[in-house]
C-alpha positions in Angstrom: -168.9 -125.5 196.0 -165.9 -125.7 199.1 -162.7 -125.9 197.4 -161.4 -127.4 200.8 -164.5 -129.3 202.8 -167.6 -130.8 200.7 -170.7 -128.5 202.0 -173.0 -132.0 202.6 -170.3 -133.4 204.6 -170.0 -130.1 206.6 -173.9 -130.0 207.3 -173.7 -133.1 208.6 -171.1 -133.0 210.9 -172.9 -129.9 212.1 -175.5 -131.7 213.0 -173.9 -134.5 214.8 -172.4 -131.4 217.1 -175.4 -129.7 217.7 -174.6 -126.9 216.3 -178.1 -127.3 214.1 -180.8 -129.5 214.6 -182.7 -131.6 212.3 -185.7 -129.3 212.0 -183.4 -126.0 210.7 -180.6 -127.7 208.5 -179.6 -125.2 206.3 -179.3 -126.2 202.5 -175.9 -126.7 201.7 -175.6 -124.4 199.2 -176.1 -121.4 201.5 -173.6 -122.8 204.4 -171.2 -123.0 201.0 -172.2 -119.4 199.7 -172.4 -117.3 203.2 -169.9 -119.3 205.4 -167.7 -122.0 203.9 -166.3 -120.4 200.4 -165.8 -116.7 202.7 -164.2 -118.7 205.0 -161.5 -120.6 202.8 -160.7 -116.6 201.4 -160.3 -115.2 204.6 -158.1 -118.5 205.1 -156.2 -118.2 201.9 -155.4 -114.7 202.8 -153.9 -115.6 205.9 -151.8 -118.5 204.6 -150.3 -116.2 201.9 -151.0 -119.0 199.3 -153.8 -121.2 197.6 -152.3 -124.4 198.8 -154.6 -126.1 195.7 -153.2 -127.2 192.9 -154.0 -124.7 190.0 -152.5 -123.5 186.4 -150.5 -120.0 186.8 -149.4 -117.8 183.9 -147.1 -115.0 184.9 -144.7 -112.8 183.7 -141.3 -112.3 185.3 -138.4 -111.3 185.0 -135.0 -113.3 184.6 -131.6 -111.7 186.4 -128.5 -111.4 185.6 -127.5 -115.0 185.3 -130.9 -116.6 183.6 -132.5 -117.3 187.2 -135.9 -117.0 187.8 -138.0 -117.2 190.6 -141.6 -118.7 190.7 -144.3 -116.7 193.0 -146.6 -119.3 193.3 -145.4 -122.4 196.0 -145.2 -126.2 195.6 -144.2 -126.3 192.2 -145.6 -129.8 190.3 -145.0 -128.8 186.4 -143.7 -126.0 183.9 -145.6 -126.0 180.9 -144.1 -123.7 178.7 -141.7 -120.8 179.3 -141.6 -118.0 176.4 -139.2 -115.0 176.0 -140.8 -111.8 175.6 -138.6 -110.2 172.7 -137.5 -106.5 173.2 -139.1 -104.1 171.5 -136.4 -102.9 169.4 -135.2 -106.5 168.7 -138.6 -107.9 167.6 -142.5 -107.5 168.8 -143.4 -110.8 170.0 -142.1 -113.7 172.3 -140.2 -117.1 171.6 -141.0 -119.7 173.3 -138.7 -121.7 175.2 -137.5 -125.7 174.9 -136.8 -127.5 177.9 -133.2 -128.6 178.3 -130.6 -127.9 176.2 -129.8 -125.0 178.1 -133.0 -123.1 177.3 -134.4 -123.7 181.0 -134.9 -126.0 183.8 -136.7 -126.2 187.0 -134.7 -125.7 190.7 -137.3 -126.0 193.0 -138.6 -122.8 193.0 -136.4 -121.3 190.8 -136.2 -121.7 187.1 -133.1 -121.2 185.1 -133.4 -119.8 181.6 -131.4 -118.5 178.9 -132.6 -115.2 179.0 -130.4 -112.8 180.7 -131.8 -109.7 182.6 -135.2 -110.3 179.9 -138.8 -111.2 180.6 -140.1 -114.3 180.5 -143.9 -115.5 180.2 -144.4 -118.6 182.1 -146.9 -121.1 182.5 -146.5 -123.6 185.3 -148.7 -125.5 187.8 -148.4 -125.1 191.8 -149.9 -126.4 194.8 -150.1 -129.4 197.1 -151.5 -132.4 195.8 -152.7 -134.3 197.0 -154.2 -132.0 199.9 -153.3 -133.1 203.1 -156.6 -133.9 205.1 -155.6 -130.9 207.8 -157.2 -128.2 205.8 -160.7 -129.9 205.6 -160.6 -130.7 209.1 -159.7 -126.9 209.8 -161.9 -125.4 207.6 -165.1 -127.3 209.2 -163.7 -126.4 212.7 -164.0 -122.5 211.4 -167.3 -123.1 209.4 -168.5 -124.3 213.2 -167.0 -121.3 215.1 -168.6 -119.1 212.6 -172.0 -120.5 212.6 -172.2 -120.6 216.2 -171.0 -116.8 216.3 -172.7 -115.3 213.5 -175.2 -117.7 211.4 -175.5 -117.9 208.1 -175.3 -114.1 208.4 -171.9 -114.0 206.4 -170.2 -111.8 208.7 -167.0 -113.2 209.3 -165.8 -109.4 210.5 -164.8 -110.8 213.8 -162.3 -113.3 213.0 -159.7 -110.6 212.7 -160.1 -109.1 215.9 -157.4 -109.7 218.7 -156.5 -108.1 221.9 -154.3 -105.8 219.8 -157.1 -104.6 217.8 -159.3 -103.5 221.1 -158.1 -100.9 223.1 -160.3 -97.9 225.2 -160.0 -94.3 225.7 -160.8 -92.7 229.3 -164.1 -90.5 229.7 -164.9 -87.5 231.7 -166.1 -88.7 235.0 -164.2 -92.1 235.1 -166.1 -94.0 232.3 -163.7 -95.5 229.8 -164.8 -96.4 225.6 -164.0 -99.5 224.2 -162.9 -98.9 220.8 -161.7 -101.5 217.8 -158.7 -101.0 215.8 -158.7 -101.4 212.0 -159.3 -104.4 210.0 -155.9 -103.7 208.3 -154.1 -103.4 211.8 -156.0 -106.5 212.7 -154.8 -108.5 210.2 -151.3 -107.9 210.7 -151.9 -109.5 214.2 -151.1 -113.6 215.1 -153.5 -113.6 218.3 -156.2 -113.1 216.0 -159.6 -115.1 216.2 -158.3 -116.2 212.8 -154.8 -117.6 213.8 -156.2 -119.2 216.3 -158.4 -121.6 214.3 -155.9 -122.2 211.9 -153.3 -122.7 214.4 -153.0 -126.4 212.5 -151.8 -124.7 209.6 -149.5 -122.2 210.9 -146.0 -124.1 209.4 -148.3 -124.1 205.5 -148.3 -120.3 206.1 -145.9 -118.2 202.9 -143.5 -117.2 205.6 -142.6 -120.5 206.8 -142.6 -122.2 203.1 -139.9 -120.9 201.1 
């Protein structure tokens, strides 16, 4: 099921648009499984970030002064931080007590006792509650690619931009389109992509530090 816009919902405001009619509704389940759930990837991947709130367990490492940074963004909770013991000290890990000088959150930044050590933490990150914007954007990308390319789930196009396309000149004054790599495509911010997410653009990683 969408992890950003309800499939029913998105069905039905289809429908209201035109976009199908009440003779060929597709079942929900297949806008969700060909369109909608590609669609909040390709998204994801553009923001940097799952903006949804979810449990992360990673392993970093702590500098020189106990400090600590957190990948994920929009940090809500630490659940348990645990020292990963050297190997020539002990084979295992300790965990952790909050205060006392063991470790604290700083926004994104979480300062331990650990000096230049590994830590395993366990924390929880993303916006809650989700701001209505990404629904709305999602459904306004669901529509473009339904319109473009069905239920087909080739959402290949999103990525292409003016930078993407360019031509090569052929003997007797014909010209070849050609299209650049997806890679190179993605790097672009006149992409089909960027454009429908244009909303979004300040929830992107490199705006949200």
């Amino acid at each position: 099921m969408g992890r950003y816009l309800d499939p029913q919902s998105a069905v039905d405001s289809l429908v209201r648009w035109g976009v199908f009619s009440a003779a060929e509704l597709p079942a929900p389940a297949d806008l969700d499984q060909f369109v909608i759930d590609p669609f909040e990837q390709e998204m994801e991947v553009w923001l940097g970030w799952s903006p949804l709130r979810q449990v992360y367990t990673d392993v970093l490492t702590a500098d020189e002064i106990g400090m600590v940074r957190l990948p994920a963004l929009a940090i809500q909770h630490v659940q348990s931080v645990c020292h990963i013991l050297p190997m020539d000290v002990r084979k295992g890990e300790r965990e952790l007590q909050e205060g006392n000088g063991w470790w604290r959150v700083e926004s994104t930044l979480l300062r331990t006792s650990v000096i230049n050590g590994r830590v395993r933490v366990t924390y929880e990150a993303g916006l809650d509650p989700l701001p209505p914007i990404f629904a709305t954007t999602v459904l306004r990308g669901v529509r473009e690619v339904v319109k473009k390319t069905g239920l087909s789930g080739d959402l290949s196009f999103l990525w292409d931009s003016p930078k993407s396309v360019g031509s090569i000149s052929l003997p007797g004054g014909l010209s070849k389109s050609y299209r650049g790599s997806g890679a190179e495509s993605r790097k672009d911010d006149d992409s089909e992509l960027a454009k429908l997410l244009f909303a979004l653009r300040l929830y992107r990683r490199k705006f949200v530090l």
